[in-house]
Every structure is written in structure tokens, then in C-alpha cells.
C-alpha angles and dihedrals in degrees: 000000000000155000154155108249095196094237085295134150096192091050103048084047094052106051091045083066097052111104096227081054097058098051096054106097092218122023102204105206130182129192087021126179115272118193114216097281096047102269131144133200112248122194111277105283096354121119119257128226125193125173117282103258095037089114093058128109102225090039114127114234112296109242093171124073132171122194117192115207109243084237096068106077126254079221094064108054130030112196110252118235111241119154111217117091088232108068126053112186136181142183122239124203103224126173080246087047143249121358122203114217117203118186109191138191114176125186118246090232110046137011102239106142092042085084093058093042094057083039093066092034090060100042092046103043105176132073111352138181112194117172132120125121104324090170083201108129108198120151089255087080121016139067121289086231091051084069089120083075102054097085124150089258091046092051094042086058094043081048102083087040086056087037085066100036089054091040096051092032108239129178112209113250102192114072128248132262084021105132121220104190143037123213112240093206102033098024086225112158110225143162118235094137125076148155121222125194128197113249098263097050096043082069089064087052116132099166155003122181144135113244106231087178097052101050105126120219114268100044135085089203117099112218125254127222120202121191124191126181089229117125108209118184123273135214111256105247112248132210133193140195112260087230084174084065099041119138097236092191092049096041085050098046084046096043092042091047086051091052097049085056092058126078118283112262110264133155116304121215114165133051092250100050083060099046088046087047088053094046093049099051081046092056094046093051090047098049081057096053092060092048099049110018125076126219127266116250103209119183113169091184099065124092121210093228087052111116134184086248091066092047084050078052092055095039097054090031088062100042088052089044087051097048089042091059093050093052104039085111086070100050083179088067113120097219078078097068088037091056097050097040084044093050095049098048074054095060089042095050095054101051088047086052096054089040085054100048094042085057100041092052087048092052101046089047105137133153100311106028094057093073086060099059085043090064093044081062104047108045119089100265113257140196087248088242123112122275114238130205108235132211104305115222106211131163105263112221090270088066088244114128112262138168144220122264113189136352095288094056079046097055085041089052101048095035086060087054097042098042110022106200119266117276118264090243116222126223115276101228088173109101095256108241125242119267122238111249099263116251126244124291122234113249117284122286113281133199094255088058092059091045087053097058101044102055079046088069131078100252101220097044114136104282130224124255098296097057107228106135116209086256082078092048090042091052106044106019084115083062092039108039092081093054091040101048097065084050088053099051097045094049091058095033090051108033081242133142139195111250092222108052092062082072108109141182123224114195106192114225135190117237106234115249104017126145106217118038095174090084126083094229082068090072134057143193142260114186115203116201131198102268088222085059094047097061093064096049083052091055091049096041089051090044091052104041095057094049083056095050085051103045103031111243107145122061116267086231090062104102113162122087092019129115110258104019136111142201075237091055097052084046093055091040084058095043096048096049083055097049096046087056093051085045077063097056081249123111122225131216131202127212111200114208125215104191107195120247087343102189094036088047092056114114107218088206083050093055095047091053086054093050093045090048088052094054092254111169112264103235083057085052094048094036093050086046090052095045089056099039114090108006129141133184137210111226112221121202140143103345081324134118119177124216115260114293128211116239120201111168143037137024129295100264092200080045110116080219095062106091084042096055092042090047087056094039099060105028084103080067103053089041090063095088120089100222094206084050097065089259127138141170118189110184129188105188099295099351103101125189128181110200121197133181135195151114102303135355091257086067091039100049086046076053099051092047088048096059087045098049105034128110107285091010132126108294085040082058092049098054097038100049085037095238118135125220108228088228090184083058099048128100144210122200112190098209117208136155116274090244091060111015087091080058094044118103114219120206127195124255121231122194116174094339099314116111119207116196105207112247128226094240131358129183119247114168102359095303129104108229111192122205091251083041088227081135087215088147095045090049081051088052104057090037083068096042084054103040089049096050091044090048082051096051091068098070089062095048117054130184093239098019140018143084126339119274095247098042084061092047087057102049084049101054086036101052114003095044093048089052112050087034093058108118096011103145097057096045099032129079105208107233129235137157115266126189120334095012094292112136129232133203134046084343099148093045098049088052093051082053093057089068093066096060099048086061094042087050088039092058081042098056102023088233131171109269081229090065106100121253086245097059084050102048083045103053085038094055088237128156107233110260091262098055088042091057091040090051090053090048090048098048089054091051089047094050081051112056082051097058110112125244103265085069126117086233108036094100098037090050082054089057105044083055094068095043141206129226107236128042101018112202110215093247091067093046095059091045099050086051102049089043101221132157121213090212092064100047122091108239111241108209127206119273090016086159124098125217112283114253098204142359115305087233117151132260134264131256120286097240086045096050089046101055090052086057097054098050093046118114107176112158093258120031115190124178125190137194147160140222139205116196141156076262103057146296111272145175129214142170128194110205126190135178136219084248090056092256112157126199121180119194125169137164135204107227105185142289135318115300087008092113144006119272074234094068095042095057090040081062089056103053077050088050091050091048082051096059089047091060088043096053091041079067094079104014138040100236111195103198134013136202122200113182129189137171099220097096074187094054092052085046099057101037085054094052094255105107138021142213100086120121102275094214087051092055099043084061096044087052098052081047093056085043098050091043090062095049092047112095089028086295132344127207104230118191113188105202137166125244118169133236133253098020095107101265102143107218101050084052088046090054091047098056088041085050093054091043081055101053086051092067102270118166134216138190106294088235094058092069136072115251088231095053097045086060095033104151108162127208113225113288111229084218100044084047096055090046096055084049092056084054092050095045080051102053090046089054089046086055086043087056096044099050096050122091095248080055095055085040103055095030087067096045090047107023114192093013124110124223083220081070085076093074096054089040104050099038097101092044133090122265096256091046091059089039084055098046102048089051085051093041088050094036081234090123128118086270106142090241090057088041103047085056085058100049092249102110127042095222140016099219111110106260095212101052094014086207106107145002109293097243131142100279099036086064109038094045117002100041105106095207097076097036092129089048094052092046100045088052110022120023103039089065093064144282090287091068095060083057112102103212088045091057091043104045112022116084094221093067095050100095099040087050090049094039087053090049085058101046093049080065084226125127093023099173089061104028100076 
């Protein structure tokens, strides 16, 4: 089909929802609506062709669009070059052969597209379609009456049209005398459309006419609809299992019926036991999705603002443009008028649709859906048609320019990119050096290791080839672990892996922003594994990395893919190192390494010599050898899957061994500096940086080749371990202090022929170092982050409509601030005040931040761009830009004076503690400020989680948890609780007996603020454990409750959640685990049960908790040893938390010192502009808009206005007494005195007091319901 739209949204939409429409393989579309970044609407799913030179800069707008229906295969048509604006063209594969497609607009003064369009017919030949909007009138075509418009101007500019009919030669398609278009002014039915065959096809034509019915609002051009008698190839039709809809209870009773049916798990010994034992879980699996899952409806062509009364429009809409048509001889007929006012009512209807639905969404947003507008927001905007992979140019093996041809040369094409072959290795003539004994492996895996690992992973995430998502693992490991768990352990034992679990799938995906997208470097892959095979990778990869972590195989300076390091750690670690050598009087340089395609270019018998080398055991090196040996893949893009591939070379990147075996591969690298010699190498993952320091660049750069070109040095690593630096990519920064770097000479470096000029900034890790370190063009850089994201937030929060305040608070603190923060506390001076009140620090940028977040609060609140940024951040509950930024910079200090020993940092972060005048390093800013000591701090080590022990699922409703506590009679109930008062901070437990024995036991902590409320009720669920082992002394005790009512302290004690004191819950476990062994063996739950709700234990523990904190004592045996000389050492997250209510309290003072603060303290004294989030959080968007601007005085009141320059007077202008102000017209203006009596007074004198209206919830609906019925503010008074 096709049509010219007009340039019109309503009218494209409108026609990809008509059902003719829908059934065409190609729509064929000209003048089509273009959004403001060039973008059309393609119908929903279909592929999208613009011209070939849409994207470009200097192109003309694009009146000429082509949308190919997701039926038709990628593998039949390839779009056609061609360069005007105005022709799209593609080529068909039809059994007769190929069919060229031309879609034409041409212009009705000139005939500039006609030249490309006899350009393609010539070089392609053969069948052609050529139709679109030729706006040429000649008697061939048009109506006899129409003979006004054949003038000689008219017919010259039809001729070259004719010239290439009769060249080529073409038959017209379209019947004579059919008109195409009817004049909106004069109502005049024309035909400047048309669609033109060569002379073979024509012979397979079925039809040619134009569509009446299916004429969409906003256009004067009737549809036409071309049928051919060609079959091309579809796309098979594919169906998947709804796992988001799955019986769980059906889908357990089915799988655990097909497993008792399998052999009993017993020991494996042969490659084919193990693959038989895989493909009969899988089939058993399998057997339970299609008795419990239903299948995925999946319909690409709906849109989710689509409603049946749209489809009632288009239904009417066709019948009335059908009857039209008919009747456009009798231009009296009424159908006329019913048509146009129809047609109209249509377009309306559909922008009002998508404006509802946009709305609605934005109103309804909560916890879950907001993700999903986040990431509306975040992804690049697109046409809402599919993306295609074009024609690749690629070099041939001849080293000549070629190009793909079809989907396979593509996959080839690709593949070679993705997965280069594996490296013809050279003979090794060096005597090989002996290997290390390797050291001892870990115990076997167990089944709390697997479990571990499942309820670890995101349950819908894309699954591998055999398309069982983790949702399945999650759900039934209980039921699986006994059949895995032999496979597991063969595997390793043997060097042995499933079949088919080397079987891969490879989606293709296009990397955002790139020019060319007819090269393979613009994609990239995501490799999908089967989830079975990845839990035993993460077994391994856990196992692994925590031998490495013991025995020190990997470099201290390799930061990236280990437990407690950061991207931030590896930068300070660089700045520091160039900061400490200008202390010096030396300069430093850095040379920033790009190796090419790190992880495909990987050698798996490389990687084995390295671990053998390391002392790695030998079943992870055979086993490692046996995973990446024989795998394919099967490459997925557009409606395309490969056959299955053969990979030789290189690691899974969707593997959770990867970053382990990388690590592995290149710490050979990051060993090559001397550390007495000014060398250093900081690594995070494959960004590689060699850092040197001396007495001038010259030295430093003889420093830097050396470490390059050394025995055993990079390039020695390169050519060893067969990856290539991509020596054009890499990059050289000549660091110097700001006072001199302007002095300094700075020489080029040369490695192996290629010269590399140092540059003033590159980016590593996301951060821009430049060579003086001021970070101007980082602080440029998240400005712009932030700026962007806050400009994006406004079209979720409208004045009148969007999401809940709240709802947008929290997208901002949860992605924009993120994002303009990262890094913060390299790049960042925190800012104080110096002598005489002047601030130092990064004063200037925080204030250009703050900037960010003004317009962020303004789309938030809806506010005036006239309210001060004060009176925003206050009724948001948001810290002022510069304590934002500060608080950022404390909580990484913090995190660092608690890192352990073994890290990079830990001594570094000792001595920056102690300071030193000139050349501060980052690291020793943010810890001045915060004003943390690394001695006081406990030491948080790495893993210091334990295996969880069950399912991190969530816990029941309150009334419902209560209600179990109540009705559990184990033989011993304790409850536990903790308290935090002006008079301490204090822990208790209450335990009683089946035989109403009652034991009490508290303990006083500390003072206030020394510790969490976390940690305190961690040390009564210790103190509970403790009265257990005390009672096991005289009696055997069977089962045992604790309840507590901290959902985070279970959490923590059971490995789910962290933030607790980790000496504390190394003690509350032994407890747990003591108290099991005590009695010859004792069953401990440890359950929830919340507090005030009645239940009389947890009460009972809380007024025993707050005895406690007043100094009670108990009976020294009643409490732990541990607890009686409990003298904490400063909890990093009890520390940052103290921070957060410091931070509060200064941005309290802040308020309260502006002038909105003053202001609005003396309209509203003793209320808290924090009150606005609570009190606003049940109403509309525009109530609480309209409520923010009353409650600020910032509203389109004259008196506000008039400020503005927006009114000519203040008075009001319906009484003319008195200034229009707030309170002049919600209780003083006389004419709404009925109004204000009916709604407000009449309920009382509270309600004619202004910060009663404003601020009690009560009030809410009769203020909203007087504003309505003043008839003012109408847009947010709805």
C-alpha cells in the first residue's frame, strides 16, 4: 500500500492501525511525519526504511519512507542506495527474481528526484515497481474533466516522467481516470499519485486500486492498494512459554513426578553418562513448562494507547470514506459533510488517546513501574520500527573491499569480528619453567554452594539456547540440587563438560551513536548460556576467586572483578601516585593502554599455562581447557538465527568466569612495573595504565618504553599471550603541576615505529584526567550527565499531569544524581568555609550543579521558575547542591578508612590521614573533611557474607506474622528486641519455656549514636542465642523460636542483606550455631514478628530493651562475654549514617537562614516544609502543583504577577480593595464570599487559617473543592 500522509502524525498513525494496512507486506509512504530528530513512525514492529542519506547532517527533509512488514524476511529484500531525500528504494527476492521497489516523491516544481529514479532503473534492469506522489497531471492519467490542468506547463514537467515510462519500458498499474486526491479548498478529485510496472511483472498483476475506506484523517491522498501474484519467503512464526504466568505448584508436582522417574544420582564417570544425565534434567524441565506455562502472545502491531473506541472511530471513519468516494460525482451529497466532520472527531480522538494513556501511566507510576519510565527516559528515541542490519563492508581475504549479500555473509562477517580464530601458536624454544605445586583446592561443591548461587541470579533475564530462564532454577533448586550436583562434581573431577551446554546464543546488537552502521565494529554481542551451565560457572568463579584472594594470585593493583574495589579506588590509586611525585619536585606521565577485542582474543592454552604457572589447582585448569573447547554459537539478529557456528578462541563474555579468567590472563601485564624503580601499573579488568614518575617527561617517557619493550613487558605480553594494543588508541597524559605544566616540554613517545604525542585529557573509567589534574573538563562532563537527565525528567512531571511527586524525587535521587555524583570524590573538593566565611573547594561548580537540580525540583513540583532554589530543595526533602556533593565525598572516605589491609589503598589511605601541606592527593581532601580516622574504624574484610541459608523471599504481612507468633509453642520462645534512647542504646531478650519458665537478660551498649539500631538488635538476637545455651545446661530442649522484629537483622544474620557490624555477626552466628549443637542437637528458627501489634513477647522485650538502656542490670551469667565488654569500634555504616543526619540538620540551618526560609517560617511558624512530601503523597499531580505554588506565594496571583511584569497592577481585579495575594483570595476577596462560606467557613474557624488550609490534611478536599468552585486556576484545579 501507499500514501502521502501530508507531514502528519495523526494521519501516519492512523493508517498503521488500519487493518488493510496491516496485511500489505511493504507501506510505501511519502511526505511522512518526521519528529524533531528525524524520526518517523513506522508501523508497530515493521522495519523502517528512510532514504539513504536521511541520518546526515546537510540532507534535505526526507519526503519519501518505505516500512517493511516483520513477516517478510530480512533475508528477502536489501534496501537499494540512492542519494535524494526524496526516493527510498529496496530490492525484493521473488521466485521470478529480484523486484526493484522505487518509492517516489517528486516535487510539483521541478523534477528533481526523476534523475535518480532513471539512474536505479538502469542500473538494476530487471523487474521494477516504481510509484509514490509524482504530482505530474497529463491526460494519460487523469480525468477528461480535469482538462483545465493540462497546461503546457503542466504537460513539460509530466514529459521526463513519460521519457522514462516509455525508456524502461513501464506499463501503468494503476487505472485511468482513478483519482488519487482530493483538494481540501476546492474538493476537486485529482491523480497525482500513481504506481507504474515493468512490462513482465505487470503480467503477475492481480490488482490496482486506490483504498476509500482506508484513507486516514489529516490527508487529501486516497490510499492505494498493489497486488502482485509473487510469493517471497516469511519468517516461521515463533512461540514461547509466559514464564511470568507459570503454576509453580503445578510445574513442581510435574517436574518432581519426571525425576523420580530418572535414575537415582549416583557417581558419573564418562563423557556420555554426563551428557545423558543433562539431557534428561532438560527434558524433564521441559515436560513441566508445557504443563504449567502458558504460551506468549506476542503482537507487535498493537499499541498500548490503542481503545476500542478508536477502533468504533475507524470503523465508522472507513464505511463514510468509502461512501465518499462513491459519491465524489455528487459533490451535494451529505456523506460529504459526515465524512469530514467524522474524520475529523477520528484525528481528534487519537491524539486525545495517546495524551490519556501518557498521563494515566504517569499518574499510576509506583515502586516497580518507575524503572520502567527511567528507562523510557534513558534509551536513545527511536521510530518504533525494528532496527536491520544492512549490507556489511568488510576486507575479503584478498585484501580487495567487498560486501555482504544476504543474512549468512552477514553472520560470517560478523562471526569473524566477534570471535576472531584461534592464533596459529609458535613453538616455544625457551626451556619451559617449572610450575609451582598447585595449592590446595577448597572441599567439593556442595549443595549449599548451588543454592547459593540460584536465588543470587535475576529470575526473567534472557535465557540461553535452550530457553529456561533462572525463575525455573529459583523456583525448584530444592527439587534439582540432588541431580546437579553429581554433574557438577564430575565435570570438575573429570575435566568434562555437558554438550550441550557449549551451545551458545549470540543476539547482535547495535552500539548506540555510531556513524557508520554498515561496519561490523558498530555491533556488538550478547552472549546468552544456558542458566544450568552458568551455576556451575558461578560455583567455579566463587571458588576461584576466593583461592586467588588467599593465595595471592592475582596484583594488588588489579582492581576490577574483586570484592571491595571500585573504578574510584584504581583512580585514586593513579592521582595519588601523581600528586606524591610533584610533591617530589618530579612530574609524572601515564601511558593508557586499548588492548583489541580483550576477552575474543583470549587463548584458552594461554590461559592454562598462566594458571599453572600461578599454582592453580589442576581440575580448574582441565576443566577450564574442556568448557572452551568445542563450542559454537548461533548468531541472532533482525528475524535471523544462524546455524550453529564453531568458536575457537577466546572466553564467554556473558560467562560469570569471564572477569576471573581475564584477570588471570593478563596479571603478567600488570606485574611488568618495578615498583623501587617509579613504575606503576593500576588495572581495572582491560583497561590497562602504566604510571611513571621522574625528573622530566624525556626520563619518563624512556621509562614508559621500557616497560613496554623489556623482557617480559608489554609487548612481550602482547605477543606471548597473542593480544594486540591498539597502539593508534592508546594514549599518553604528561602530568605537571598547574604552576609549571604550561613550562614543561613535551616530547612525543615511540613504541615499535608508532609515535604517540601526549594529549591534554583522556577518559579512563569513566573519568576525564587532564595532564594539571584541575578536572575542569570532567566537571563539564557530569554537568552535562546531569543537565540532560534533569531536562529528561520534565517530560515525566508536568505542571497539570505526571508522576507523583514522590515517584519523580525519587527517579531523580535514584538515576540523575548517580550519575552526575560518580566519581565524586576524585574530581570533587569538598567545600567548607575558610577564614572570614569564604568557601573553599569546588565552590563555583557546586554551584553550577546546583542548577541542575532547580530545574530537576522545578519539573518535580511544578514550581514558578521565579520560587528560589531554597524553598525547592526544602519541600523536596533535598540536601543543597553543596552538601549533596560533600555527603558523597564523606561516605567514600568513610568506606575507605574501613578497607582491610590486603587492599591496594589501605596504607595510602593511613598516610593521607596524617597529611601533608603542599600537593594534596584526593584521597587526603575527602578524609580531612570527613574527619575520619582509619584506627577507629572496624575493619570490614572482603566475603563477609556466609552462605545463605534460604531464599532471600520477603516477609509476610505484619497481621499475618503476628498472628503466627502468637499461636507458636516451641519448647523454648524467645523474643528479642532493642532500644535507642537519650539514655543509651541497649539490647534485651525475654525467654520463656513450655513449662512457664521465664528468663530476662539486657544489656546497656553505649551511649547514644554509638552504634545502629541494626547492630543493637543484631546483639539481641545474640543475647537470645546466649539464654538458649544457658538453659541447654539443665534441660534437652528439642526446638527453639527467636523472634525479632528487625526484618534487616535477620537479613543480615542469614547472609541477605548487609550493614551490620561484621564482628557482631560473626558472634550472633556462633551463637545460632552453639545453640544447635547444645541438648545433642536443637532445632533454631529464627522468625519476624513485628512490633506493636499486641503480641506480648516482643512488648515484653521492648520494655526490657528500654530498662536496659537506663542502666538495668542483670545476673552476670545471663549475658554473653562478648556483650558485658562490648566496645565497638566505629561502624562504617553507623558512621555514614550519622553523616546523612548531619548533612540534615546543616540543610535545616541552610533553610532556615534564606530568605524563603524567614519568609515562610513567619507565615507558617513551627511547620516544616518537609511536611509537603507526606502531605501531598494521596493527592493528583496538579493538586499538589497547586498547592506547592499557594503554600510559597509563587502562584499567578496579581501581586506575584505584577512582581513579574506580568500584570499591570497588584490590586485584585475582581474586588479592587486590596493586593491579590493568598490569602486575599482564599479568604478576604468578596467576590467569592458564598464560595468561601459553603466550603470553607461553614466547617469551622480553622479552616480561614491559612497554615491550617495549607498544611492539615483535613482541609485538603474543601481547599481544592473552593478553588473549583472560584472557577480560577482551571488547568490544576481539576
Amino acid at each position: 500500500m501507499q500514501l502521502n500522509v501530508n507531514k502528519s502524525n495523526e494521519a501516519q498513525t492512523a493508517f498503521a492501525h488500519d487493518p488493510d494496512a496491516k496485511k500489505a507486506a511493504i507501506v510505501a509512504i511519502q511526505e511522512p511525519y518526521l519528529d524533531h530528530l528525524g524520526g518517523s513512525r513506522a508501523p508497530p514492529g515493521w522495519t523502517p526504511i528512510y532514504p539513504s542519506d536521511h541520518h546526515k547532517k546537510s540532507q534535505a527533509r526526507s519526503r519519501s519512507f518505505l516500512a517493511v512488514n516483520p513477516k517478510l524476511s530480512s533475508n528477502a529484500w536489501e534496501q537499494v542506495p540512492c542519494p535524494s531525500p526524496d526516493i527510498t528504494a529496496m530490492k525484493v527476492q521473488t521466485p521470478l527474481g529480484p523486484v526493484l521497489i522505487c518509492n517516489v516523491y517528486n516535487p510539483c516544481e521541478v523534477n528533481t528526484s526523476l534523475p535518480h529514479v532513471s539512474a536505479l532503473l538502469k542500473a538494476h534492469g530487471g523487474y521494477t515497481i516504481v510509484l509514490g506522489d509524482f504530482n505530474r497531471h497529463h491526460p494519460d492519467w487523469d480525468e477528461s474533466r480535469n482538462a483545465h490542468l493540462f497546461t503546457s506547463t503542466a504537460l513539460n514537467l509530466a514529459q521526463p516522467l513519460l521519457d522514462i515510462i516509455a525508456d524502461t519500458p513501464l506499463v501503468m498499474a494503476l487505472p485511468r481516470g482513478l483519482p488519487t486526491l482530493q483538494s481540501t479548498s476546492s474538493k476537486n478529485y485529482t491523480r497525482p499519485d500513481n504506481v507504474f510496472t515493468s512490462t513482465r511483472l505487470a503480467e503477475t498483476l492481480i490488482s490496482c486500486d486506490t483504498t476509500p475506506s482506508s484513507r486516514p484523517p489529516c490527508t487529501d491522498h486516497f490510499p492505494i492498494t498493489t497486488v502482485f501474484d509473487l510469493s517471497t519467503k516469511e519468517i516461521p512464526s515463533i512461540t514461547k512459554p509466559n514464564f511470568k504466568k507459570t503454576d509453580w505448584a503445578l510445574f513442581r508436582q510435574t517436574l518432581a513426578d519426571g525425576l523420580e522417574l530418572l535414575p537415582s544420582p549416583c557417581r558419573i564417570t564418562t563423557q556420555s553418562e554426563i551428557d545423558a544425565r543433562a539431557g534428561d534434567i532438560e527434558k524433564a524441565i521441559n515436560k513441566a513448562v508445557r504443563a504449567s506455562t502458558p504460551v506468549l502472545n506476542l503482537c507487535a502491531r498493537s499499541k498500548r494507547w490503542w481503545t476500542p473506541e478508536l477502533g468504533a472511530h475507524r470503523s465508522v471513519s472507513r464505511a463514510l470514506s468509502a461512501r465518499s468516494y462513491r459519491a465524489r460525482a455528487d459533490w451535494d451529497d451529505p456523506v460529504h459533510e459526515e465524512y469530514r466532520a467524522q474524520r475529523n472527531r477520528y484525528a481528534q480522538a487519537i491524539k486525545d488517546a495517546k495524551k490519556a494513556h501518557w498521563e494515566a501511566f504517569l499518574e499510576e507510576l509506583g515502586e516497580e513501574s518507575m524503572w520502567t519510565a527511567a528507562r523510557y527516559l534513558s534509551t536513545e528515541p527511536t521510530d518504533g520500527g525494528r532496527t536491520r542490519i544492512p549490507n556489511l563492508n568488510y576486507i575479503g581475504p584478498d585484501g580487495s573491499a567487498a560486501s555482504t549479500v544476504d543474512n549468512d555473509s552477514k553472520s560470517r562477517v560478523l562471526m569473524n569480528t566477534f570471535f576472531p580464530p584461534a592464533p596459529t601458536a609458535t613453538p616455544d624454544t625457551a626451556q619451559p619453567s617449572p610450575h609451582p605445586t598447585p595449592v590446595e583446592d577448597l572441599p567439593e561443591i556442595q549443595t549449599s554452594h548451588i543454592r547459593q548461587v540460584v536465588y543470587d541470579m535475576k529470575p526473567f533475564k534472557a535465557p540461553g539456547p535452550d530457553g529456561l530462564p533462572a525463575c525455573i532454577y529459583i523456583n525448584t533448586i530444592d527439587l534439582l540440587d540432588a541431580h546437579l550436583l553429581p554433574i557438577f562434581r564430575a565435570s570438575l573431577r573429570l575435566g568434562i563438560y555437558p554438550a550441550s551446554w557449549r551451545e551458545s546464543r549470540t543476539v547482535v546488537l547495535r552500539k548506540p551513536g555510531k556513524p557508520d552502521y554498515a561496519i561490523a565494529k558498530a555491533y556488538r554481542p550478547i552472549a546468552l548460556l544456558n542458566v544450568v551451565s552458568k551455576i556451575l560457572s558461578s560455583c567455579v568463579a566463587a571458588r576461584l576467586n576466593n583461592l586467588a584472594e588467599e593465595h595471592g594470585w592475582l596484583p594488588d593493583h588489579h582492581f576490577g572483578g574483586r570484592p571491595g574495589r571500585t573504578t574510584t579506588d584504581a583512580l585514586h590509586l593513579i592521582t595519588k601516585a601523581v600528586k606524591d611525585a610533584w610533591a617530589t619536585k618530579k612530574v609524572a606521565s601515564a601511558l593508557f593502554l586499548d588492548v583489541k577485542g580483550a576477552f575474543p582474543h583470549a587463548y584458552p592454552p594461554r590461559l592454562a599455562e598462566n594458571m599453572r604457572s600461578l599454582g592453580v589447582p589442576t581440575v580448574y585448569v582441565e576443566w577450564m581447557l574442556a568448557k572452551l573447547s568445542g563450542r559454537s554459537t548461533c548468531l541472532a539478529f533482525d528475524d535471523f538465527t544462524s546455524t550453529p557456528l564453531p568458536i575457537d578462541n577466546g572466553i564467554d563474555q556473558g560467562c560469570p568466569l569471564s572477569v576471573i579468567f581475564y584477570l588471570l590472563y593478563n596479571a603478567p601485564l600488570v606485574k611488568v612495573p618495578q615498583p623501587l624503580s617509579n613504575e606503576l601499573c593500576v588495572a581495572y579488568i582491560d583497561d590497562i595504565t602504566f604510571v611513571a614518575w621522574g625528573t622530566s617527561f624525556e626520563d619518563n617517557h624512556r621509562t614508559l618504553v621500557d616497560m613496554m619493550t623489556r623482557p617480559g613487558g608489554g609487548l612481550d605480553w602482547s605477543d606471548t599471550h597473542y593480544s594486540t594494543f591498539e597502539l593508534d588508541k592508546t594514549a599518553c597524559i604528561d602530568f605537571a603541576p598547574p604552576a609549571t605544566s604550561k613550562k614543561q616540554n613535551r616530547p612525543a613517545l615511540v613504541i615499535r615505529d608508532q609515535v604517540i604525542t601526549p594529549v591534554k585529557s583522556h577518559t579512563l573509567l569513566g573519568v576525564i584526567m587532564d595532564q594539571t589534574l584541575s578536572w575542569n573538563e570532567q566537571c563539564l562532563k557530569a554537568l552535562a550527565k546531569g543537565q540532560k537527565w534533569a531536562g529528561q525528567l520534565n517530560r515525566l512531571a508536568r505542571m497539570s499531569y505526571g508522576t507523583p511527586v514522590a515517584t519523580a524525587r525519587r527517579l531523580y535521587l535514584s538515576i540523575a544524581v548517580p550519575r552526575f555524583t560518580y566519581a565524586a570524590d576524585v574530581w570533587f573538593t569538598p567545600i567548607s568555609k575558610g577564614p572570614g566565611g569564604r568557601r573553599t573547594g569546588s565552590a563555583g561548580f557546586a554551584d553550577r550543579l546546583a542548577r541542575i537540580q532547580s530545574t530537576a525540583a522545578r519539573a518535580i513540583l511544578g514550581a514558578m521558575r521565579s520560587t528560589p532554589t531554597s524553598s525547592l530543595d526544602a519541600h523536596l526533602d533535598l540536601l543543597p547542591m553543596h552538601l549533596l556533593m560533600n555527603e558523597a565525598c564523606q561516605r567514600a572516605a568513610i568506606r575507605l578508612a574501613a578497607t582491610p589491609r590486603s587492599h591496594p589503598l589501605h596504607k595510602a589511605v593511613l598516610r593521607c590521614s596524617k597529611g601533608r601541606k603542599k600537593h594534596q592527593p584526593p584521597l587526603q581532601k575527602i578524609l580531612k573533611f570527613a574527619d575520619v580516622k582509619p584506627a577507629d574504624f572496624e575493619s570490614w574484610p572482603f566475603n563477609r557474607r556466609p552462605l545463605p541459608c534460604s531464599p532471600s523471599e520477603p516477609f509476610q504481612d505484619r497481621h499475618r506474622a503476628a498472628a503466627e507468633a502468637w499461636a507458636d509453642k516451641p519448647h523454648l520462645l524467645i523474643f528479642a528486641d532493642a532500644a535507642a534512647s537519650r539514655a543509651g542504646v541497649a539490647a534485651a531478650a525475654v525467654l520463656w519455656d513450655d513449662g512457664n519458665r521465664e528468663l530476662r537478660a539486657g544489656v546497656r551498649l553505649g551511649e547514644p549514636d554509638s552504634l545502629s539500631i541494626l547492630d543493637a538488635e543484631v546483639a539481641a538476637i545474640l543475647l537470645a542465642t546466649h539464654l538458649v545455651s544457658v538453659t541447654q545446661e539443665d534441660n534437652i530442649i528439642e526446638d527453639v523460636s527467636i523472634y525479632s522484629d528487625s526484618q534487616a537483622a535477620i537479613a543480615c544474620i542469614n547472609g541477605h542483606a548487609e550493614g551490620a557490624s561484621f564482628e557482631l555477626l560473626k558472634a550472633a552466628r556462633r551463637g545460632i550455631r552453639a545453640a544447635r549443637k547444645g541438648s545433642g542437637g536443637s532445632t533454631i528458627s529464627l522468625k519476624w514478628c513485628p512490633g506493636h501489634l499486641g503480641v506480648p513477647g516482643i512488648e515484653e522485650a521492648d520494655a526490657e530493651a528500654s530498662r536496659a538502656a537506663s542502666g538495668h542490670c542483670y545476673p552476670p551469667h545471663l549475658v554473653p562475654h562478648y556483650l558485658s565488654d562490648f566496645r565497638p569500634a566505629t561502624n562504617p555504616s553507623t558512621q555514614k549514617q550519622a553523616v546523612k543526619t548531619e548533612n540534615r540538620s546543616l540543610a535545616e540551618t541552610f533553610w532556615a537562614l534564606s530568605k524563603a526560609g524567614v519568609k515562610f517560617t513567619a507565615r507558617f511558624p513551627g511547620i516544616s516544609p518537609r511536611h509537603f512530601l507526606a502531605h501531598t503523597r494521596n493527592l493528583p499531580r496538579s493538586s499538589a502543583t497547586l498547592l506547592y505554588r499557594l503554600t510559597t506565594g509563587h502562584v499567578q496571583l496579581r501581586k506575584h504577577l505584577f512582581r513579574l511584569q506580568l500584570a499591570d497592577s497588584p490590586q485584585c481585579e475582581h474586588c479592587g480593595l486590596e493586593p491579590e495575594t493568598v490569602t486575599h483570595y482564599l479568604f478576604r476577596c468578596s467576590r467569592y464570599s458564598l464560595q468561601r462560606q459553603l466550603h470553607l467557613g461553614s466547617r469551622g474557624p480553622d479552616y480561614l487559617r491559612l497554615s491550617y488550609v495549607l498544611h492539615a490534611t483535613a482541609a485538603l478536599t474543601p481547599l481544592f473543592d473552593y478553588i473549583k468552585s472560584t472557577g480560577r486556576f482551571v488547568g490544576l484545579a481539576r
